[in-house]
PASEBA-1860 file (N, C-alpha, C; in nm, 3 decimals):
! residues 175
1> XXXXXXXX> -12.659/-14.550/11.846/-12.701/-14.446/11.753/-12.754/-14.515/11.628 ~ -12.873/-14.488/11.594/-12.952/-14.552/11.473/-12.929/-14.437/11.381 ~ -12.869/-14.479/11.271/-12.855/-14.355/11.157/-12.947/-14.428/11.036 ~ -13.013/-14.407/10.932/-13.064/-14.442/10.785/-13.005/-14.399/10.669 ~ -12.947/-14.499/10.597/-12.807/-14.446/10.489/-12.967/-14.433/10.373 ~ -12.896/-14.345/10.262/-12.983/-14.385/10.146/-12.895/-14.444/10.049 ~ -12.957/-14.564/10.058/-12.873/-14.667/9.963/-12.905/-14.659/9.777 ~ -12.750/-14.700/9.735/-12.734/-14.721/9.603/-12.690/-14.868/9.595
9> XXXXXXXX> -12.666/-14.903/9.486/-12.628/-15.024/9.405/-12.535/-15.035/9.297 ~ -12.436/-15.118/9.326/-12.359/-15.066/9.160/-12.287/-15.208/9.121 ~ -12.245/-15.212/8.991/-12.210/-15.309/8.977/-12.086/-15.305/8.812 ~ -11.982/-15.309/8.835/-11.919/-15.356/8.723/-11.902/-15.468/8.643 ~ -12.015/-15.515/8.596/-11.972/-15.682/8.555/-11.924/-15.747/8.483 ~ -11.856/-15.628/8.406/-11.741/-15.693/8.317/-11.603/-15.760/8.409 ~ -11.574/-15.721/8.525/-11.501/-15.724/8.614/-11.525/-15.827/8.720 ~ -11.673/-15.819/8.747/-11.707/-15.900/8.860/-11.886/-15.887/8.911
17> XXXXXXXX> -11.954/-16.017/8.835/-12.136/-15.963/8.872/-12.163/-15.958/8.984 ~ -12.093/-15.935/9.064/-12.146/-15.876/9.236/-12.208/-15.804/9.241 ~ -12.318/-15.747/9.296/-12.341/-15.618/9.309/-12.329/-15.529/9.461 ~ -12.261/-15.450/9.450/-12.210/-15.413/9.547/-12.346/-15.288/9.604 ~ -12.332/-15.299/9.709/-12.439/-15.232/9.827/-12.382/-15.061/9.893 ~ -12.441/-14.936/9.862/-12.350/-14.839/9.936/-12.480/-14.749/9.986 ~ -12.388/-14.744/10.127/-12.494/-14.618/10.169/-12.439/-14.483/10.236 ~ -12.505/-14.368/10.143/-12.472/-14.249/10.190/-12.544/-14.203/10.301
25> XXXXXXXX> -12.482/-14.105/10.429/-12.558/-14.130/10.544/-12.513/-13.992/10.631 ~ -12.631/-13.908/10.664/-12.559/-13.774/10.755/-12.590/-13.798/10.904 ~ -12.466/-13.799/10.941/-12.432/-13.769/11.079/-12.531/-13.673/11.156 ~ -12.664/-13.718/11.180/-12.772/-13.586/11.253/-12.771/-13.595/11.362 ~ -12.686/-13.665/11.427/-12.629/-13.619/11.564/-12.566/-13.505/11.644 ~ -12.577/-13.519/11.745/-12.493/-13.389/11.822/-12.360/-13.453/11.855 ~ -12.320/-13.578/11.814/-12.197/-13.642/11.823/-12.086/-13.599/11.712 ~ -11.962/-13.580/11.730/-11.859/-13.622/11.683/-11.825/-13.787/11.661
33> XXXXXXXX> -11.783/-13.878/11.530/-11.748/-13.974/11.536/-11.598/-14.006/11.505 ~ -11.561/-14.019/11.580/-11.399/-14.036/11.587/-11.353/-14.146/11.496 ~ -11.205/-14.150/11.417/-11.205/-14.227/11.307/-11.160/-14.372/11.372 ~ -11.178/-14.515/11.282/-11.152/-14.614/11.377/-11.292/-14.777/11.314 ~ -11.233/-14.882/11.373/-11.361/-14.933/11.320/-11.492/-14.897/11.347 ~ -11.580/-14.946/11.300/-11.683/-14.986/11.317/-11.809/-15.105/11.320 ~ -11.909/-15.175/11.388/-12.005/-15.230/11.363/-12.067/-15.196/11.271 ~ -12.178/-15.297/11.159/-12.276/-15.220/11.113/-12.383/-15.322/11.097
41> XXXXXXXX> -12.505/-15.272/11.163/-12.612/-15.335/11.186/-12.731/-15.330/11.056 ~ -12.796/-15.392/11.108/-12.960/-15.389/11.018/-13.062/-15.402/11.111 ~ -13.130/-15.277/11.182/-13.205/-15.399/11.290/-13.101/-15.435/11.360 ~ -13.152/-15.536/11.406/-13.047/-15.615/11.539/-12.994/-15.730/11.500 ~ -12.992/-15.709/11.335/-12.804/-15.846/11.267/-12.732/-15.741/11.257 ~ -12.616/-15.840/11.285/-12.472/-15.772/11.244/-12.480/-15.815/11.086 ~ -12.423/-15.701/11.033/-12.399/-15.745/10.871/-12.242/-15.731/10.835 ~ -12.164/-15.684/10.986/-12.023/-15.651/10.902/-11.941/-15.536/10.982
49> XXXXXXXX> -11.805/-15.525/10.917/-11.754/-15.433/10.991/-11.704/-15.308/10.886 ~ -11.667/-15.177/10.925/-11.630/-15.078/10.830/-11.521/-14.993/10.875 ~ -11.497/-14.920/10.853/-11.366/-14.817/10.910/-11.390/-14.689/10.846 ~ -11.423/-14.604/10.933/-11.462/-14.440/10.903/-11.355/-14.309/10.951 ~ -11.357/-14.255/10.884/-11.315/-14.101/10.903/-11.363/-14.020/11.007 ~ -11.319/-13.898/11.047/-11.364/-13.850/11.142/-11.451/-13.764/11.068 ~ -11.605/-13.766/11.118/-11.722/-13.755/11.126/-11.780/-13.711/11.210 ~ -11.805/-13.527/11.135/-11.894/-13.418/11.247/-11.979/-13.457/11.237
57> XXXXXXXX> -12.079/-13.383/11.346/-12.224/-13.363/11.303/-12.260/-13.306/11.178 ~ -12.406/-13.327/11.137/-12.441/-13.290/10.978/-12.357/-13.322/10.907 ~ -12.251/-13.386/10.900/-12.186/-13.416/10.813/-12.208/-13.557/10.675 ~ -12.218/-13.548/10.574/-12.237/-13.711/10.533/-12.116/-13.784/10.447 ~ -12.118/-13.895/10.509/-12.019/-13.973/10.466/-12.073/-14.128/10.398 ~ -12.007/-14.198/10.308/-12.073/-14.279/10.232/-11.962/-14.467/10.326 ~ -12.085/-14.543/10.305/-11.996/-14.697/10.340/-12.071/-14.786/10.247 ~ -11.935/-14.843/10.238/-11.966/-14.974/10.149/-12.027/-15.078/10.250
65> XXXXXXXX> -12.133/-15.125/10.191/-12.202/-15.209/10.305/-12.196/-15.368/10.230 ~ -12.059/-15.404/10.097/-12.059/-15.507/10.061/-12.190/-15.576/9.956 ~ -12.141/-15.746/9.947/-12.207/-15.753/9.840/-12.366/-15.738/9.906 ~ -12.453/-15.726/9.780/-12.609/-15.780/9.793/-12.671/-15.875/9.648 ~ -12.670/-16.036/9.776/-12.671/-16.122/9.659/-12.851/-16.124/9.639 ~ -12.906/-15.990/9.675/-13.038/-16.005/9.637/-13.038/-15.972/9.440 ~ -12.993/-15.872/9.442/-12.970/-15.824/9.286/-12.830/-15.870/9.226 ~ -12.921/-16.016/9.128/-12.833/-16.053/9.055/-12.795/-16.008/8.915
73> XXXXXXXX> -12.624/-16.007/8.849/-12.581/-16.002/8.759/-12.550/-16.047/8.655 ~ -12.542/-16.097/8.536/-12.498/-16.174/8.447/-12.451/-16.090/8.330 ~ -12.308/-16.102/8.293/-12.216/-16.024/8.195/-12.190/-16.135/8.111 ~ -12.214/-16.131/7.959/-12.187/-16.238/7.858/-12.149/-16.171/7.731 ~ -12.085/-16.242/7.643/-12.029/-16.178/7.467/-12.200/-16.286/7.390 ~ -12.217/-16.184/7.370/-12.378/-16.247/7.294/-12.350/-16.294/7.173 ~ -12.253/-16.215/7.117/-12.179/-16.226/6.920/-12.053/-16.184/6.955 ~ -11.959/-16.269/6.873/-11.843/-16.252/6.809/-11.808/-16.260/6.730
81> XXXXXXXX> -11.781/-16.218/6.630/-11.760/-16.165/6.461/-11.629/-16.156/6.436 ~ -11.525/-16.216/6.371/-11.408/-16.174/6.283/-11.370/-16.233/6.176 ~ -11.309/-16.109/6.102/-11.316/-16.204/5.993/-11.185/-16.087/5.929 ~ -11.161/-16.032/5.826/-11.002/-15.982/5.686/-11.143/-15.904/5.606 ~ -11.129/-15.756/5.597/-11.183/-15.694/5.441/-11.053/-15.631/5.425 ~ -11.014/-15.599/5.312/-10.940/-15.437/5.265/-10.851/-15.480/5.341 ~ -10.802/-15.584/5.330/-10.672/-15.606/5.415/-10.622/-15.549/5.567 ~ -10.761/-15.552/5.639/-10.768/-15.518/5.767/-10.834/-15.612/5.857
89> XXXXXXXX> -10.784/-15.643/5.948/-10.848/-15.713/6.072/-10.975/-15.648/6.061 ~ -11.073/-15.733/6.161/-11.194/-15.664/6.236/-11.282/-15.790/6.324 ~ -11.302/-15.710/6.428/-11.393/-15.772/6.516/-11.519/-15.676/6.587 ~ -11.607/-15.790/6.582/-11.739/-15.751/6.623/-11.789/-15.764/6.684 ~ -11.824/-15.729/6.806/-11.866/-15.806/6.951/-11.962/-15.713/6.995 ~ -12.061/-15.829/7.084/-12.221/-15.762/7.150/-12.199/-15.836/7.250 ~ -12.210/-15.740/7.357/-12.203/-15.771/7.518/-12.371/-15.743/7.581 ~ -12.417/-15.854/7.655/-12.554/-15.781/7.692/-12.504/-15.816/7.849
97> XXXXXXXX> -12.539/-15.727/7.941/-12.540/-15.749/8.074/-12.705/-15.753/8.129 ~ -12.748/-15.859/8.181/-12.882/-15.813/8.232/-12.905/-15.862/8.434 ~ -12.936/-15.758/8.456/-12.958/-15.734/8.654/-13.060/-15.764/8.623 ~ -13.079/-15.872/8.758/-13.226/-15.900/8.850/-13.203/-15.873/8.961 ~ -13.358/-15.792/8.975/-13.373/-15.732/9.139/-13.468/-15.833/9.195 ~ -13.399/-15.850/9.306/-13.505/-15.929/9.371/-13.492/-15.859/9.516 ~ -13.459/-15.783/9.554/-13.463/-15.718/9.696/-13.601/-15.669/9.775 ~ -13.695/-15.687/9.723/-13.809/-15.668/9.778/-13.856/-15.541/9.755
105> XXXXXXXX> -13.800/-15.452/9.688/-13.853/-15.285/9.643/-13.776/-15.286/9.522 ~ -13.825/-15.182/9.492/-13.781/-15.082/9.360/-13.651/-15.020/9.401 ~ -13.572/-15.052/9.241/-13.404/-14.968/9.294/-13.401/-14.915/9.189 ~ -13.277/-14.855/9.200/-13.196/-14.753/9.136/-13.054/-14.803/9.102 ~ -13.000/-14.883/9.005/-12.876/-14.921/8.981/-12.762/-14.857/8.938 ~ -12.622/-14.863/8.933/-12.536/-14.795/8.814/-12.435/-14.921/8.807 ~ -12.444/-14.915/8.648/-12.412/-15.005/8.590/-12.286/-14.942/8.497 ~ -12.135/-15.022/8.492/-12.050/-14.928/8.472/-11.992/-15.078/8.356
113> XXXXXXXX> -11.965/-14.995/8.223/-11.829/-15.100/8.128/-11.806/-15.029/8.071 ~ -11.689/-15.075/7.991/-11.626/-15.011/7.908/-11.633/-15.023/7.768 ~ -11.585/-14.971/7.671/-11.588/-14.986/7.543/-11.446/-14.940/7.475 ~ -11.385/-15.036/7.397/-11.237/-14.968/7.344/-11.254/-14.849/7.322 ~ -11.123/-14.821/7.358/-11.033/-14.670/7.258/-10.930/-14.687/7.217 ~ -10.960/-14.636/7.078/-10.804/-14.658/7.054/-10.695/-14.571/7.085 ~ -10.565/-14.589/7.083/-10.422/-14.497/7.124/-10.427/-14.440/7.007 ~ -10.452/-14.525/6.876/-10.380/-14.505/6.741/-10.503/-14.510/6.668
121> XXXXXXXX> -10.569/-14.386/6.629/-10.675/-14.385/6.584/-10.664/-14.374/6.367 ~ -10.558/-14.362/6.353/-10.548/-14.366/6.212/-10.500/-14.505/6.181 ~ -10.482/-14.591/6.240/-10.411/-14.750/6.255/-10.533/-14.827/6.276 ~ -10.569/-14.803/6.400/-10.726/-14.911/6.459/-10.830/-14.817/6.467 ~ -10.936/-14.835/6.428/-11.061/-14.764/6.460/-11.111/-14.870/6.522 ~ -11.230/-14.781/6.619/-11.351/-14.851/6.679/-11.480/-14.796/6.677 ~ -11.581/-14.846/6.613/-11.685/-14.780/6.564/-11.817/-14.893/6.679 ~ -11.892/-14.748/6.755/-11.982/-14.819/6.817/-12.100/-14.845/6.725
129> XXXXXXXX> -12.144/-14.936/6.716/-12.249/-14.974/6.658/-12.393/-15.008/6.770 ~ -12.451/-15.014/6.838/-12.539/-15.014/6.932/-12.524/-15.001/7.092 ~ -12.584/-14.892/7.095/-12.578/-14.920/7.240/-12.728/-14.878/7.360 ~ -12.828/-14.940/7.397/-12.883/-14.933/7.461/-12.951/-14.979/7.569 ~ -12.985/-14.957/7.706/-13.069/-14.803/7.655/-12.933/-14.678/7.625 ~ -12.984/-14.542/7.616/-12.816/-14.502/7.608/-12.786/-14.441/7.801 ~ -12.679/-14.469/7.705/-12.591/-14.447/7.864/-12.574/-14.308/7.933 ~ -12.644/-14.304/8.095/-12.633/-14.167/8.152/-12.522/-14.059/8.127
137> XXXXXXXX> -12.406/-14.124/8.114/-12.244/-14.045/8.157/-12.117/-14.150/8.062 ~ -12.037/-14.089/7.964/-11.927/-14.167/7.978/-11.806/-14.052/8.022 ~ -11.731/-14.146/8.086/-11.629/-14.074/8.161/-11.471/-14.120/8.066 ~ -11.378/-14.055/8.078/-11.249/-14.088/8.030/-11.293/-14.146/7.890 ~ -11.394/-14.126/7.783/-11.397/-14.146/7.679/-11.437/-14.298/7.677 ~ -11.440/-14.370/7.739/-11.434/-14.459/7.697/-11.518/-14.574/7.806 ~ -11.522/-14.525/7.965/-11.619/-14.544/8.080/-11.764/-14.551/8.055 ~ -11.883/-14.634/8.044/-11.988/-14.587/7.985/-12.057/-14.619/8.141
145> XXXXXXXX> -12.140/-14.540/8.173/-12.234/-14.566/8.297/-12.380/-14.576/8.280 ~ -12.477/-14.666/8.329/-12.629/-14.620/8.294/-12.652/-14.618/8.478 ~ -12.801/-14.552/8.471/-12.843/-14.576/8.602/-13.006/-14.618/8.547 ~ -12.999/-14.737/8.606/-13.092/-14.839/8.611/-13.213/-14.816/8.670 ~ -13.349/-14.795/8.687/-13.480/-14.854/8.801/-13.530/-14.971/8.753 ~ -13.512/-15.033/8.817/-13.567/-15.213/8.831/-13.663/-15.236/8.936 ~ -13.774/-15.252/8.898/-13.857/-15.263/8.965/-13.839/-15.424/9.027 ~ -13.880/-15.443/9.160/-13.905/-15.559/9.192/-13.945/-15.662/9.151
153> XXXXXXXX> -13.876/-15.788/9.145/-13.879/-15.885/9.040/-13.855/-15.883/8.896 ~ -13.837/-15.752/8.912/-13.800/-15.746/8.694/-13.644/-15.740/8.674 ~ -13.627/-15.784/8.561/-13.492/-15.741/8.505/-13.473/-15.654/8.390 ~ -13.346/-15.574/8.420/-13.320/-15.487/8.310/-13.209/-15.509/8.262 ~ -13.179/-15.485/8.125/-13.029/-15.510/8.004/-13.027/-15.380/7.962 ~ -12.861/-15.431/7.951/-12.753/-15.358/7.883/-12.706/-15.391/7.796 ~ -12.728/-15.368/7.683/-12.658/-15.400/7.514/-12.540/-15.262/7.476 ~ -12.437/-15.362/7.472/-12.320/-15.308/7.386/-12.300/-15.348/7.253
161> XXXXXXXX> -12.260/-15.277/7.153/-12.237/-15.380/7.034/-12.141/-15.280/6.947 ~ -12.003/-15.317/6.926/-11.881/-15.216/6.874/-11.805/-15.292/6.808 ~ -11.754/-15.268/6.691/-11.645/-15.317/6.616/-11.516/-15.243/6.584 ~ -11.408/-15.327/6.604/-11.254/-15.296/6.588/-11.207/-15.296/6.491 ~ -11.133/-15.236/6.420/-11.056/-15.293/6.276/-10.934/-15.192/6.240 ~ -10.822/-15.334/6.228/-10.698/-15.290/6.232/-10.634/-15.333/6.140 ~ -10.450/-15.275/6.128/-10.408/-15.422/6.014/-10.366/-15.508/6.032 ~ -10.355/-15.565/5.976/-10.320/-15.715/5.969/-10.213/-15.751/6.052
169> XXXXXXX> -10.121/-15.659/6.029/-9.997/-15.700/6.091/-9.969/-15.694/6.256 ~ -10.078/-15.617/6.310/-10.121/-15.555/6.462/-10.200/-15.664/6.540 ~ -10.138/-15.708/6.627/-10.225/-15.836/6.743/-10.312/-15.721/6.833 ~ -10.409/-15.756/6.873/-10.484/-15.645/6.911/-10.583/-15.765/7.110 ~ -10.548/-15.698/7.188/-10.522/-15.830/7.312/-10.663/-15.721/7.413 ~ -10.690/-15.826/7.499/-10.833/-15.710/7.590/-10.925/-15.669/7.574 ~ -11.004/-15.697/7.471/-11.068/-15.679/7.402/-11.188/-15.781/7.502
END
């Protein structure tokens, strides 16, 4: 059975510049797929194995099809800033992440980091100071997501740039 997923791309690279490969894919068969491993091909390579759910017809279900070291990652602290005003800590940090596509077409990325929050917002503030391009979605306040098109052979960045400031007396770690 030849199915065609429509593939995404994603990548957390504060965590890890992999970029991970997924394809969503409907069952347009008159088959039932019973749950259990699976093969998964390209053409006629094996690229791997997966493990699925039970899967009607018309139904669509998504697989991780692992890394793709065609679109590369690079996550770096561009600036780091600290220094004592007003008898408060503070730090200043610019994160740029920039993806290269090299997969032979035009994609569609999502690109996922984070940015502090604080617990104790009358104690530590965190004030974003740049962020672009801006970001599609943040989730849980503090999740920022973009979705990327990178054209073939080009690369695209992600600039973060946010400062912390606390007191003195507060070690502030994770950052």
């Amino acid at each position: 059975i030849e199915l065609t997923p429509e593939l995404s791309w994603e990548v957390v690279p504060r965590l890890s510049e992999s970029v991970f490969l997924k394809g969503l894919v409907t069952n347009d068969t008159e088959f039932t797929f019973l749950p259990g491993d699976m093969n998964l091909f390209v053409g006629d390579s094996f690229i791997g194995t997966s493990t699925i759910e039970m899967i009607n017809p018309n139904q669509e279900f998504s697989l991780n099809l692992g890394r793709d070291p065609r679109i590369q990652a690079q996550f770096k602290l561009d600036n780091l800033e600290k220094g004592t005003r007003l008898k408060k800590k503070y730090e200043k940090r610019r994160y740029v992440t920039s993806i290269e596509n090299n997969s032979g077409k035009d994609i569609t990325i999502r690109v996922k980091d984070t940015v502090p929050r604080s617990l104790y917002p009358k104690k530590m503030v965190v004030s974003i100071l740049m962020i672009s391009p801006e970001q599609s979605e943040i989730e849980q306040g503090s999740i920022y997501s973009w979705d990327l098109e990178i054209a073939e052979g080009k690369t695209a960045t992600v600039t973060s740039e946010w400062e912390i400031e606390y007191p003195q007396e507060l070690q502030v770690e994770g950052l």
